[in-house]
C-alpha positions as CSV (number, residue, x, y, z in Angstrom):
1,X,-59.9,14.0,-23.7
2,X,-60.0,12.4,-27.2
3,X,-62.4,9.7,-27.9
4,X,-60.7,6.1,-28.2
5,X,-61.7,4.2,-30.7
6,X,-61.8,0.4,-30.7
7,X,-61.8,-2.2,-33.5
8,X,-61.9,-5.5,-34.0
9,X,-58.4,-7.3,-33.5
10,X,-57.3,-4.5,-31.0
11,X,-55.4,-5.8,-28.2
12,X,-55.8,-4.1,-25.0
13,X,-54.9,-4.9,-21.2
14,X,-57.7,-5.3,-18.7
15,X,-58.2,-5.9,-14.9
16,X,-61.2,-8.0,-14.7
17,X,-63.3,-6.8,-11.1
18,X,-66.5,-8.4,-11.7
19,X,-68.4,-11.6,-13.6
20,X,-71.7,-10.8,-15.8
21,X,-75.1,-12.9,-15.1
22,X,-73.7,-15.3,-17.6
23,X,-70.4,-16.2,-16.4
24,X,-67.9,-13.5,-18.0
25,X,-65.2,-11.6,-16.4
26,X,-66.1,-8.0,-16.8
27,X,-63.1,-5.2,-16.9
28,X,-63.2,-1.4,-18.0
29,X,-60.5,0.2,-20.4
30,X,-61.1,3.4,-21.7
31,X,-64.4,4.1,-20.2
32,X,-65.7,1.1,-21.9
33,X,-66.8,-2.1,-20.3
34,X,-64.9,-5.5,-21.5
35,X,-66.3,-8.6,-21.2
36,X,-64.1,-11.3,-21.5
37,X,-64.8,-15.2,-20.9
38,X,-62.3,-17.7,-19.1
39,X,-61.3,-14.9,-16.4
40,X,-61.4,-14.4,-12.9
41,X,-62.1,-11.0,-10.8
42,X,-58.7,-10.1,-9.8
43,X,-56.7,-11.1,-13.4
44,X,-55.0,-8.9,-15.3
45,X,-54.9,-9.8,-19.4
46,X,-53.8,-8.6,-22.4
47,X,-57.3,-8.9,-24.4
48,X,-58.0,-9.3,-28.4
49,X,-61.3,-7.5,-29.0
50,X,-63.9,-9.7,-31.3
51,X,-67.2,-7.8,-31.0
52,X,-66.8,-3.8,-31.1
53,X,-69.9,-1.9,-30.0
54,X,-70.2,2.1,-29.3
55,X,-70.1,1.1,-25.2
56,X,-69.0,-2.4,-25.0
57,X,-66.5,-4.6,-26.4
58,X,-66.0,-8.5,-26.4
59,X,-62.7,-10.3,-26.0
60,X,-60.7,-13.5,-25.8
61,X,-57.8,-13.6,-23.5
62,X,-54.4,-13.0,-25.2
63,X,-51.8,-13.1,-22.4
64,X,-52.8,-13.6,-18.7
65,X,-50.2,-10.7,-17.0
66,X,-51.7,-11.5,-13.8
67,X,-53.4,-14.2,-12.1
68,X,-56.4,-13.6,-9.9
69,X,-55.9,-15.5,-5.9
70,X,-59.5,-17.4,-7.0
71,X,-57.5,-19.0,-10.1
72,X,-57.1,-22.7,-9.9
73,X,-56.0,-25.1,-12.8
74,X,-59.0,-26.7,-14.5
75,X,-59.1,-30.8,-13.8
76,X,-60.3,-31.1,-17.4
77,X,-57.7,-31.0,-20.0
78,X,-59.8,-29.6,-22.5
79,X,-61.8,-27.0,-20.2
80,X,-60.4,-24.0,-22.4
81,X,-62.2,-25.4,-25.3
82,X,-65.2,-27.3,-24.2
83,X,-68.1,-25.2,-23.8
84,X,-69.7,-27.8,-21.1
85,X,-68.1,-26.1,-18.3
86,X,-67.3,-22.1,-18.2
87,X,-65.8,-21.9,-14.4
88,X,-63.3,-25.1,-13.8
89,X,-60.7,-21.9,-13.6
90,X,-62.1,-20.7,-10.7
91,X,-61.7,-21.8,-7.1
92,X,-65.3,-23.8,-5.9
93,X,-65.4,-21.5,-2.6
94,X,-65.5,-18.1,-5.4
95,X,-67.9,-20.0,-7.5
96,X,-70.4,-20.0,-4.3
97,X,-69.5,-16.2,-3.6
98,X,-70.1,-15.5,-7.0
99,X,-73.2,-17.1,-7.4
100,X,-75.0,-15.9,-4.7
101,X,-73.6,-12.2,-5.7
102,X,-75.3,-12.5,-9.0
103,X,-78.6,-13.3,-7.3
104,X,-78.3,-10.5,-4.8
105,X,-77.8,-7.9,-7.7
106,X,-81.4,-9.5,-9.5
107,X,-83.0,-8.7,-6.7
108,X,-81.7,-5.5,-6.0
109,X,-81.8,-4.5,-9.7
110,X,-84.6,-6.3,-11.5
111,X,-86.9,-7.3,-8.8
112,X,-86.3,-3.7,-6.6
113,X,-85.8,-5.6,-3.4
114,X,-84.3,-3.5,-0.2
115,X,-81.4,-5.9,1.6
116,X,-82.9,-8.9,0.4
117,X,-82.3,-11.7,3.1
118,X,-80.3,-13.9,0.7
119,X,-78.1,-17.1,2.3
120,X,-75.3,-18.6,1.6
121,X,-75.2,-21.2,-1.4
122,X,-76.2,-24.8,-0.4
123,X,-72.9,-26.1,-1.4
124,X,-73.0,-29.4,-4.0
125,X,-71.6,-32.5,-2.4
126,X,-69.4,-33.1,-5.0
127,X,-68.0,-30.1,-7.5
128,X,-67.1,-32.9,-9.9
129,X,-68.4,-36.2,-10.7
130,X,-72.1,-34.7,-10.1
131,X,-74.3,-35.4,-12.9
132,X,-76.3,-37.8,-14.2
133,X,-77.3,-37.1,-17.2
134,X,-75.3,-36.8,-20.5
135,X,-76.3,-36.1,-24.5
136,X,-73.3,-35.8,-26.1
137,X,-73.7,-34.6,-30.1
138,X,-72.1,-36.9,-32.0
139,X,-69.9,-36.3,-35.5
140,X,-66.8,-36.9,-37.7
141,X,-63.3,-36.3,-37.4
142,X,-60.9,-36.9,-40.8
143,X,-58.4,-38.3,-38.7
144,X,-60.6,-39.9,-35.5
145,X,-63.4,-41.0,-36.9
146,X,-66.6,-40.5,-35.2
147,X,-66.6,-38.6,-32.0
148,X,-68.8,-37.3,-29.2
149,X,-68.4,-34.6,-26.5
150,X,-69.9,-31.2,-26.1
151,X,-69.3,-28.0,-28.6
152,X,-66.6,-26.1,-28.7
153,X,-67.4,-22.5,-27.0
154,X,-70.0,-20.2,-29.5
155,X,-69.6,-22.5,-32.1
156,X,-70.9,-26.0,-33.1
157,X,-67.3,-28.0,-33.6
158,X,-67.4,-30.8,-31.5
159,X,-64.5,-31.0,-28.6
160,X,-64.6,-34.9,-28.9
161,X,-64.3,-36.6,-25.5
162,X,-63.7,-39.7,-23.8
163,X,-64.4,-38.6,-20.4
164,X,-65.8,-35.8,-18.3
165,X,-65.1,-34.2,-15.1
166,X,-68.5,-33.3,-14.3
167,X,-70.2,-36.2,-15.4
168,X,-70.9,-39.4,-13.2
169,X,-68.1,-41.4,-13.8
170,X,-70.1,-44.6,-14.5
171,X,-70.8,-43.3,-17.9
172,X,-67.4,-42.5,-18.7
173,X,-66.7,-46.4,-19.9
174,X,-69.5,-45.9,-22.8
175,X,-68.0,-42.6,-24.7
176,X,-65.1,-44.7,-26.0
177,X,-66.7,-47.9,-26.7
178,X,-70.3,-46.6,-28.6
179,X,-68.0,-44.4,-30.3
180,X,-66.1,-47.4,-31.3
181,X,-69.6,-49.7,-31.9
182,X,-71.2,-47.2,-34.4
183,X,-68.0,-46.6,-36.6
184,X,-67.8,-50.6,-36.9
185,X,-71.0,-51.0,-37.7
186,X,-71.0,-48.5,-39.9
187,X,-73.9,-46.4,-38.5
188,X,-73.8,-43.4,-40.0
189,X,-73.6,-40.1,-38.3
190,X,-76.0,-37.4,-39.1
191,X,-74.8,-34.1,-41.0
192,X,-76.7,-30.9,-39.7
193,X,-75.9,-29.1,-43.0
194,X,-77.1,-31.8,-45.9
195,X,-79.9,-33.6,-43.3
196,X,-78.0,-37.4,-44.1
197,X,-76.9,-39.7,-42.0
198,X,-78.7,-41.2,-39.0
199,X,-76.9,-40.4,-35.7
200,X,-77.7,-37.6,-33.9
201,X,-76.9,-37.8,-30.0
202,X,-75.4,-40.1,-27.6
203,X,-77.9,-40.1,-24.5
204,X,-77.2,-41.6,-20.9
205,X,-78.5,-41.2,-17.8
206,X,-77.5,-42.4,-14.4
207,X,-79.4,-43.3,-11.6
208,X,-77.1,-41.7,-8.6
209,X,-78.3,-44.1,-5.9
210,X,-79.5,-47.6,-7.9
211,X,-76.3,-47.1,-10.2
212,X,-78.8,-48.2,-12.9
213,X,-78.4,-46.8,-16.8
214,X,-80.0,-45.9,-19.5
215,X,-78.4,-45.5,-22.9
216,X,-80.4,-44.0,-25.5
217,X,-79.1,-43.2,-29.8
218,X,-80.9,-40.2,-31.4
219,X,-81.2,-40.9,-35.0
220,X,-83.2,-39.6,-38.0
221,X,-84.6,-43.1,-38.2
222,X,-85.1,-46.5,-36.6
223,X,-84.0,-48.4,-39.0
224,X,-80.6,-49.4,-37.6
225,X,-79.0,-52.3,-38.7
226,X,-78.1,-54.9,-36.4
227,X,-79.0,-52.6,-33.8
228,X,-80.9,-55.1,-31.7
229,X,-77.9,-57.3,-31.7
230,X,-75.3,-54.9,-30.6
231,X,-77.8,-53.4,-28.0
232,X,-77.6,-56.9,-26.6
233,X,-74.1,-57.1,-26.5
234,X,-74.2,-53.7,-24.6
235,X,-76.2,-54.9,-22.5
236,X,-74.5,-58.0,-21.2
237,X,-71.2,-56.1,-21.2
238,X,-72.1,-53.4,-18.8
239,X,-74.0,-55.1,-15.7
240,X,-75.4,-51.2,-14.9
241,X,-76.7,-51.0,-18.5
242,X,-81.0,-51.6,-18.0
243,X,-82.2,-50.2,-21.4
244,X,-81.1,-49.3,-24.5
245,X,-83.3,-47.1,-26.6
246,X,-83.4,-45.2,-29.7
247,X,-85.3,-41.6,-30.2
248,X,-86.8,-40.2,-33.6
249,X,-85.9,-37.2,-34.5
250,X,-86.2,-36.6,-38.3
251,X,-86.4,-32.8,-38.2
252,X,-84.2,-30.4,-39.0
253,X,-83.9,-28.7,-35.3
254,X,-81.3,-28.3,-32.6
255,X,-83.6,-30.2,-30.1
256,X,-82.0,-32.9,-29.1
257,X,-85.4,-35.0,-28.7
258,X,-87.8,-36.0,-31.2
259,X,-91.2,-37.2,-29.7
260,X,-91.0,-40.9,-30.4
261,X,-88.7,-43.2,-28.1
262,X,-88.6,-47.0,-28.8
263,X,-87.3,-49.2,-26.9
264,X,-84.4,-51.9,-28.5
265,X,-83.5,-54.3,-25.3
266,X,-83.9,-53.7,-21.5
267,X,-86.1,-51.7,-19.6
268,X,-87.9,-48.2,-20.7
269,X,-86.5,-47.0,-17.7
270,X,-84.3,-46.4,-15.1
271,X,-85.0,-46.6,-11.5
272,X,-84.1,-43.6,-9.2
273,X,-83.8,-43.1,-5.2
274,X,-85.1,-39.5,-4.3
275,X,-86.0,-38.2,-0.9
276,X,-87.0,-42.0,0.3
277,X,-89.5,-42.4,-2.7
278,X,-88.6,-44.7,-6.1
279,X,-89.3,-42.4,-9.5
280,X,-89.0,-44.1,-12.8
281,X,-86.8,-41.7,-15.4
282,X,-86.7,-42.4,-19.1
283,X,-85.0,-40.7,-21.6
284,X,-86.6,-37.7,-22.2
285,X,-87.9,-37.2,-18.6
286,X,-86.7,-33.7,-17.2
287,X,-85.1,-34.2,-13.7
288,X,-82.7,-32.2,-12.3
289,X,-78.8,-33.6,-12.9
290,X,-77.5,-33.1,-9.5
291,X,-79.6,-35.2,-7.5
292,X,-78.2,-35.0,-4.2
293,X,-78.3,-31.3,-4.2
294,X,-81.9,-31.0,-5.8
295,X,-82.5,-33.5,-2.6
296,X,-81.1,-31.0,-0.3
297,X,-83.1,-28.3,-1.4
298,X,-86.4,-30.1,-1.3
299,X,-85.2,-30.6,2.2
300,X,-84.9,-26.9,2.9
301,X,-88.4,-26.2,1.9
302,X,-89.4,-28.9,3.1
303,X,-87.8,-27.9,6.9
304,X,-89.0,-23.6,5.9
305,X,-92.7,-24.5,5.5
306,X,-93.3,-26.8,8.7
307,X,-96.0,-28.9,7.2
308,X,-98.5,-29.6,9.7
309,X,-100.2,-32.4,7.8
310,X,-103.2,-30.2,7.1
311,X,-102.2,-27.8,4.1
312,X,-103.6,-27.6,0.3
313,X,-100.8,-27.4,-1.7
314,X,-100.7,-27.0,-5.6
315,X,-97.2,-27.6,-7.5
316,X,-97.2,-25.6,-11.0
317,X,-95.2,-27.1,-13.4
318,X,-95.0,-30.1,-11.3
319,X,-93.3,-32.6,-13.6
320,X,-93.1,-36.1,-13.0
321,X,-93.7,-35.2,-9.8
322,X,-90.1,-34.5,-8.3
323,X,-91.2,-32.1,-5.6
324,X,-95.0,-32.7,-5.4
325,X,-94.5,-36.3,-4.4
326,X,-92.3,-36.1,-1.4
327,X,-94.4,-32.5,-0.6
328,X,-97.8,-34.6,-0.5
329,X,-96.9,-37.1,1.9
330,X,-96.5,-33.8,4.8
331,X,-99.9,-32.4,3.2
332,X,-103.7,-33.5,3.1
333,X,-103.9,-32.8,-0.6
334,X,-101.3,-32.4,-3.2
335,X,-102.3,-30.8,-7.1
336,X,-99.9,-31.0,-9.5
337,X,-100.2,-29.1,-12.7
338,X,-97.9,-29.6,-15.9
339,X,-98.3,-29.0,-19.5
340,X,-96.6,-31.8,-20.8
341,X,-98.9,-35.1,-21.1
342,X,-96.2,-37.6,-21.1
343,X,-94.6,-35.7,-17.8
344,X,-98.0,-36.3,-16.4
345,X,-98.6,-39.5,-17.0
346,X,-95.7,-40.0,-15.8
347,X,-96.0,-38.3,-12.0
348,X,-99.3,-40.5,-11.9
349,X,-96.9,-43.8,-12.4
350,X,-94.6,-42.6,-9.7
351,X,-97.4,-41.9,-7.6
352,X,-99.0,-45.1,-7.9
353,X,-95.4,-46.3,-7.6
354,X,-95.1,-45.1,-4.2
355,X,-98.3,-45.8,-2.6
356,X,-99.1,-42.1,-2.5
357,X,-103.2,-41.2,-2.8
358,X,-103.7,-38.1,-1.6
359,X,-102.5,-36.4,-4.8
360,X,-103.5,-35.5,-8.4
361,X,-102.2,-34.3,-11.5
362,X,-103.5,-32.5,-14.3
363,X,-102.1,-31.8,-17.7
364,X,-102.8,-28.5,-19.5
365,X,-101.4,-25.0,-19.2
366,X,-100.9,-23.5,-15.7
367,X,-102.7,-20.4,-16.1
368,X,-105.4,-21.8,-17.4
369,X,-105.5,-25.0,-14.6
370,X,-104.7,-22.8,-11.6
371,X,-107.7,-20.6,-12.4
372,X,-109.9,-23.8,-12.6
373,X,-108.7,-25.3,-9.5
374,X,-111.7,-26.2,-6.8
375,X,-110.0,-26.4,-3.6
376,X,-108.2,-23.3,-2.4
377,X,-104.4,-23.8,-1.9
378,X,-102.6,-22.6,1.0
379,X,-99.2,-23.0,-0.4
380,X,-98.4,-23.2,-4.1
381,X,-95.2,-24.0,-5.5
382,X,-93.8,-22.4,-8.4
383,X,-90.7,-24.7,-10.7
384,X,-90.8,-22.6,-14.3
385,X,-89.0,-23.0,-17.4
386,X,-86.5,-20.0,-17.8
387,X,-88.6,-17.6,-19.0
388,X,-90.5,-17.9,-15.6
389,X,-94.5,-17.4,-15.2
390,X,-97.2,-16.5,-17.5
391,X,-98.5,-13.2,-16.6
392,X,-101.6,-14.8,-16.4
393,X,-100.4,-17.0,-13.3
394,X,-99.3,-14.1,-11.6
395,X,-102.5,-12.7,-12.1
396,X,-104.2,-15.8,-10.3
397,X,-102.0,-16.3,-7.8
398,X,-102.5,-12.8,-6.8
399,X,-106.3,-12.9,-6.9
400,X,-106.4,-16.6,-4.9
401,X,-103.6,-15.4,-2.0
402,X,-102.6,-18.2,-1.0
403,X,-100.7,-17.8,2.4
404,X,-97.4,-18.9,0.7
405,X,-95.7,-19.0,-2.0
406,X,-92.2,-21.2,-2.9
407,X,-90.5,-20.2,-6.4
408,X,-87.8,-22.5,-7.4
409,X,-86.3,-21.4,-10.9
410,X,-82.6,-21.5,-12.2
411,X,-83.1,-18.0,-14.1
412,X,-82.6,-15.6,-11.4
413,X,-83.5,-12.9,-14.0
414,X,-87.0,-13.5,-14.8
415,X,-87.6,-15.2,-11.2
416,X,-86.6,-11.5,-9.8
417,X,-89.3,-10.0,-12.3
418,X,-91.9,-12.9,-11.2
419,X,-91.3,-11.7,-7.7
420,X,-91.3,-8.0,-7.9
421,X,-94.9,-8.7,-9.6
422,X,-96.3,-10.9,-7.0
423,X,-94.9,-8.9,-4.3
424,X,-96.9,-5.7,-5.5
425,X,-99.0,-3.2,-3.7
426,X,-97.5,-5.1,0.0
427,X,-99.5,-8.0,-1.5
428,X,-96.5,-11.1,-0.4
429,X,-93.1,-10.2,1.7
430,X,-90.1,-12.3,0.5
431,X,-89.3,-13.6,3.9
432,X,-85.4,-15.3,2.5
433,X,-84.2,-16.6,-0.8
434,X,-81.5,-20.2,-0.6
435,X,-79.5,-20.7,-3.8
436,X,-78.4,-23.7,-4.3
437,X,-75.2,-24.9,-6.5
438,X,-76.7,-27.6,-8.9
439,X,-74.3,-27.0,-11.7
440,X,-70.6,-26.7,-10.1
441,X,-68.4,-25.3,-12.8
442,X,-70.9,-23.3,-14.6
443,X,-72.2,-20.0,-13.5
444,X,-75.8,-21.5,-13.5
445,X,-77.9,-21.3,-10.0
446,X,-80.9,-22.5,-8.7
447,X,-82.9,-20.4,-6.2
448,X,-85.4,-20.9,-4.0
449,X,-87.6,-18.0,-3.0
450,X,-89.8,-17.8,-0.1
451,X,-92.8,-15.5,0.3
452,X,-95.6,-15.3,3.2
453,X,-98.7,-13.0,2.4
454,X,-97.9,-10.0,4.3
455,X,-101.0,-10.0,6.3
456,X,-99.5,-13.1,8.2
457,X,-96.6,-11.5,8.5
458,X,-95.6,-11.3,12.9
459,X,-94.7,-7.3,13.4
460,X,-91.7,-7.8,15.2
């Protein structure tokens, strides 16, 4: 049979049969694999090909022949061009199948599991209207004026937007009106290419059960202006409004965040109900955006290790505390260990905050604390960034063996390559493994993973 050959700006038809880790539909014509965003398993599409390689190709959707059964219309009238969301095309109850598919295959494949005992998705409460946190890049428009919303797909052209599905819908009311506020005042907005202007990012966050707000402006500088006068105004116009703040970020850098916040009018802070304990959240403070299913989850592992009220428990990469507070208050001693000083300082506050003693946190890295460590844990609980554990903490963990061992991470990948490691040589079992949707619309998952040193294991 001859060889086809493909170039870039061929159309060719597809049937899409599976989705890639990161969201794609996936399809085969010719012997080559497609992979083709904004489809559904079961769609059939005329495809234009972008991105040629020897044995895959890359496409954008041309004509849609055939519509898959788990097709829906996307609520968000700009969902085909906003890269927030990659999956409002797709029916919720195929989002949860999916999901839990793609961690079954990184278990099976990366991490080398047999039948893995994976469960069904913790479903989110709400598919929409879920989170509570929202930075918003902010530019110009020839013909709008300044705007704010969330960059077009692979590309770094602002889809300008004065609401958002997935957002909490408290913070729709600001988009249009600090829009309106910095083109008046004649802020102006910062240019990634030349390094002028000040504006950077449009920051708020939502406290899900106090309803309470924090607005924060990344600029290149503080001097704004009339800033503290218009913060005022914001202030007394929107009741939820606590704080306003303004972050420094002067560098050239896609980070959103610069490492200087200062606070114009309000409070530093916003106040936050989770898992019957009050946390204090600023602006920069990682916590996870959909509350109530983070809250769910805690209550899963919470419910799977049975505290008996006489544990050790150390929480790497604690935080401000998010898991390791509620956790210590079912232990005898809580450790939390986090490199980030401010995060730290932070759990410490909360602690303090919520009456809780039998806990303490330390700042540094986490192999280097968790080797240093004095008591011996019986349970440690693993919360990475994506690119999951240092080899050096697998290394301790395995040497300390503590009885168990709960990963949380939202980079099934790399989790599935931490977990193949630990589990080595019979050392751990991986008992079950509950996903959890945290980001409906996306194909982002969080996983919990659940191992027991297989000494302790009951021979059934």
């Amino acid at each position: 049979m001859a060889k086809i050959m493909w170039k870039q700006g061929d159309l060719v038809e597809v049937v899409i049969t599976d989705l890639s880790d990161t969201g794609d539909g996936v399809g085969r014509c010719a012997q080559k694999v497609v992979f083709v965003p904004d489809t559904v398993p079961g769609d059939r599409v005329v495809v234009r090909l972008v991105n040629v390689k020897p044995k895959y190709a890359k496409g954008k959707v041309k004509e849609l022949l055939q519509s898959s059964p788990h097709r829906i219309r996307p609520v968000c009238i700009v969902a085909d061009k906003c890269g927030g969301c990659q999956w409002q095309h797709m029916s919720y109850e195929y989002q949860l199948s999916a999901k839990r598919e793609v961690v079954i295959q990184a278990l099976l494949r990366i991490g080398g599991f047999t039948e893995p005992r994976v469960d069904p998705l913790m479903r989110a409460g709400k598919p929409l209207d879920y989170r509570n946190k929202a930075t918003y890049p902010m530019g110009i428009s020839p013909t709008v004026g300044v705007i704010a919303g969330y960059y077009q797909k692979h590309s770094h052209q602002i889809v300008n937007l004065n609401q958002c599905p997935v957002q909490d819908s408290r913070l729709n009311p600001f988009l249009a009106q600090i829009k309106k506020d910095i083109q008046s005042n004649g802020w102006e907005i910062y240019n990634e290419h030349s390094h002028t202007g000040i504006i950077r990012h449009l920051g708020l966050r939502v406290g899900r059960r106090t309803g309470e707000i924090l607005l924060t402006l990344v600029v290149k500088h503080l001097n704004i202006p009339g800033i503290e006068q218009k913060a005022q105004e914001w202030l007394d116009h929107y009741p939820p409004l606590v704080g306003v703040m303004l972050n420094r970020n002067g560098s050239r850098t896609n980070t959103i965040f610069g490492s200087e916040t200062r606070l114009v009018v309000g409070t530093p802070y916003l106040e936050e109900e989770f898992a019957d304990l009050k946390f204090q959240i600023r602006p920069e403070t990682f916590f996870q955006v959909n509350t109530e299913t983070a809250e769910a989850l805690l209550y899963e592992i919470q419910s799977e290790l049975n505290l008996q009220g006489n544990e050790i428990l150390v929480d790497a990469y604690c935080g401000i505390g998010t898991l390791t507070l509620p956790l210590a208050k079912q232990v005898h001693l809580a450790i939390g260990l986090e490199i980030q000083e401010s995060a730290v300082a932070a759990a410490k506050i909360n602690a303090q905050y919520n009456h809780i003693n039998n806990v303490a946190f330390h700042s540094g890295k986490v192999e280097e604390l968790l080797s240093r460590i004095s008591y011996k844990p019986d349970i440690v609980i693993l919360d990475p960034p994506r690119k999951g554990c240092d080899r050096g903490v697998i290394e301790t963990l395995r040497k300390a063996k503590p009885a168990r061992i709960v990963y949380v991470s939202c980079k099934v990948a790399t989790q599935a390559r931490d977990l193949q490691q630990l589990c080595q040589d019979d050392l751990y079992t991986l008992s079950r493994v509950q996903p959890a949707d945290f980001f409906p619309q996306t194909a982002h998952v969080e996983v919990a993973a659940f191992l027991v040193r297989s000494d302790l294991v009951k021979v059934t």
